[in-house]
C-alpha positions as CSV (number, residue, x, y, z in Angstrom):
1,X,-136.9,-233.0,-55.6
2,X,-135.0,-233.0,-52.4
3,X,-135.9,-234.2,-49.2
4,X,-134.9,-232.6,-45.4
5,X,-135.4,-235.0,-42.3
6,X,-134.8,-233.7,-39.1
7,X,-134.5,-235.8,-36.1
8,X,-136.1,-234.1,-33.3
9,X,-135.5,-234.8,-29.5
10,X,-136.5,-232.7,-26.7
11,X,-134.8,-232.7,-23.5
12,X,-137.2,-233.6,-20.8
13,X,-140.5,-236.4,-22.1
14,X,-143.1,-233.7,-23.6
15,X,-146.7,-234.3,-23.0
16,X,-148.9,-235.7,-26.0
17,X,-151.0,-232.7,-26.3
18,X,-147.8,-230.1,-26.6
19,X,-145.7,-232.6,-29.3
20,X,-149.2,-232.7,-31.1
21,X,-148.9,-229.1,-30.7
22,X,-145.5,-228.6,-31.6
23,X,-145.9,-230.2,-34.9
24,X,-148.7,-229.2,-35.9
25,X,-146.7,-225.5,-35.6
26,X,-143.9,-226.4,-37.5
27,X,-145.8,-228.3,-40.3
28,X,-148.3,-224.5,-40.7
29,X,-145.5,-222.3,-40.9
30,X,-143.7,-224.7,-43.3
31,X,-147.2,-225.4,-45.5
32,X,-147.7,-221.9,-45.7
33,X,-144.9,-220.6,-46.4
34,X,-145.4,-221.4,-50.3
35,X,-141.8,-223.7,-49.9
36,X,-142.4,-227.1,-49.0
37,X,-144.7,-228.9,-51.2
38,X,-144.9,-232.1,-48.9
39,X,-144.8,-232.3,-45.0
40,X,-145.3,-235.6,-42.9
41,X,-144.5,-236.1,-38.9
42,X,-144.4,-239.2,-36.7
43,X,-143.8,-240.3,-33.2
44,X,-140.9,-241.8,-31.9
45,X,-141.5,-245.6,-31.3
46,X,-139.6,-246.1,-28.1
47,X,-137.6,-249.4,-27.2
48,X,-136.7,-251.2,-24.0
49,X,-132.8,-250.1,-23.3
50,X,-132.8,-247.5,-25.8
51,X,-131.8,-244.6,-22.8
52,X,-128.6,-246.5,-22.1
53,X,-127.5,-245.8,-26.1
54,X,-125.4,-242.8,-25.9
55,X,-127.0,-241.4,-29.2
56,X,-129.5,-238.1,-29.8
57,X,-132.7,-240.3,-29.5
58,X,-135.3,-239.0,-31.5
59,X,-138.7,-237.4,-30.0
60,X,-140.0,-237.2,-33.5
61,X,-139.3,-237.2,-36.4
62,X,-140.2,-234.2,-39.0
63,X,-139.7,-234.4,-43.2
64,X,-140.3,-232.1,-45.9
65,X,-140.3,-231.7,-49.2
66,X,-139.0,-229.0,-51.6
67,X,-138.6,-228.8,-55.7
68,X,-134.5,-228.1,-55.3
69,X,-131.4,-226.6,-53.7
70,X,-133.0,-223.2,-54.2
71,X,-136.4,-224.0,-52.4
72,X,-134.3,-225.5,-49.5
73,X,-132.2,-223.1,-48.6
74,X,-135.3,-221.1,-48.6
75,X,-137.3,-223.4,-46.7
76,X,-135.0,-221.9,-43.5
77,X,-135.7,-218.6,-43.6
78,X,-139.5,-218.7,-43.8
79,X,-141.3,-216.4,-42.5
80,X,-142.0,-217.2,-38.6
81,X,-139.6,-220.1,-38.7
82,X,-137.0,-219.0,-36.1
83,X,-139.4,-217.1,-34.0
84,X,-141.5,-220.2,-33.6
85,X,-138.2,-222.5,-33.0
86,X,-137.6,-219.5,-30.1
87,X,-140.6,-219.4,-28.9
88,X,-141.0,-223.9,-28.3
89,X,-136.8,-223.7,-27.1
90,X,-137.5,-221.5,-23.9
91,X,-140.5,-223.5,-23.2
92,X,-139.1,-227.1,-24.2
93,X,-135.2,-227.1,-25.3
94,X,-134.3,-229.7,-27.7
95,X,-131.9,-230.7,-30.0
96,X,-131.8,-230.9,-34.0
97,X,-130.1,-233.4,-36.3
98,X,-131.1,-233.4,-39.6
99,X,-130.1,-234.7,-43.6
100,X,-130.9,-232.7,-46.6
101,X,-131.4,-236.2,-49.5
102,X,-132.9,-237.1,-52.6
103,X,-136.3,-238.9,-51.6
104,X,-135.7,-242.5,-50.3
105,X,-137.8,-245.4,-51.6
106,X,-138.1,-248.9,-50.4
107,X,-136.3,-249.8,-53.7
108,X,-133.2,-248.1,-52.2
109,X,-132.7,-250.3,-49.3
110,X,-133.8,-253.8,-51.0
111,X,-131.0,-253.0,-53.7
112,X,-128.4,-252.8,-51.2
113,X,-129.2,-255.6,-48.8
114,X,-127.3,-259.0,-49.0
């Protein structure tokens, strides 16, 4: 099972009703497409001083999951996929970063702090 996260971050602060929007279209096309077999979305918790970080500062966040490799590299060319991502960039441009991984557990982290 892998895992892809994408961090998510529009340009300009997006109205609740159109992020709501926005991932409620990305999580359809990706449910329907037969691919993904898990899809979950949250909110961005902003912090104080967080605008001054010279980072990509995440909108939302968006992660899926597929059964392997093959499922993944299908998962981005499903069927509507880039005409939706067209269709929400000339309305709202934003930026992408995003990590293909195996699925992370709390287990992972608590091993490797000290």
């Amino acid at each position: 099972m892998l895992e892809h996260t994408m961090i998510v971050a529009f340009e300009e602060p997006l109205p609740d009703a159109e992020l709501d929007q926005y991932l409620a279209d990305i999580e359809k096309v990706m449910l329907d497409s037969g691919t993904v077999r898990s899809f979950v979305a949250r909110r961005h918790i902003a912090v104080p001083g967080e605008e001054d970080i010279p980072a990509l500062v995440a909108t939302a966040i968006v992660r899926f999951t597929v059964a392997d490799r093959e499922a993944l590299a299908r998962a981005f060319t499903v069927p509507g996929l880039h005409e939706l991502i067209g269709r929400w960039q000339a309305r709202h441009p934003y930026r992408v970063g995003y990590a293909n991984h195996e699925p992370l557990t709390f287990s992972d982290f608590t091993a490797t702090s000290g």
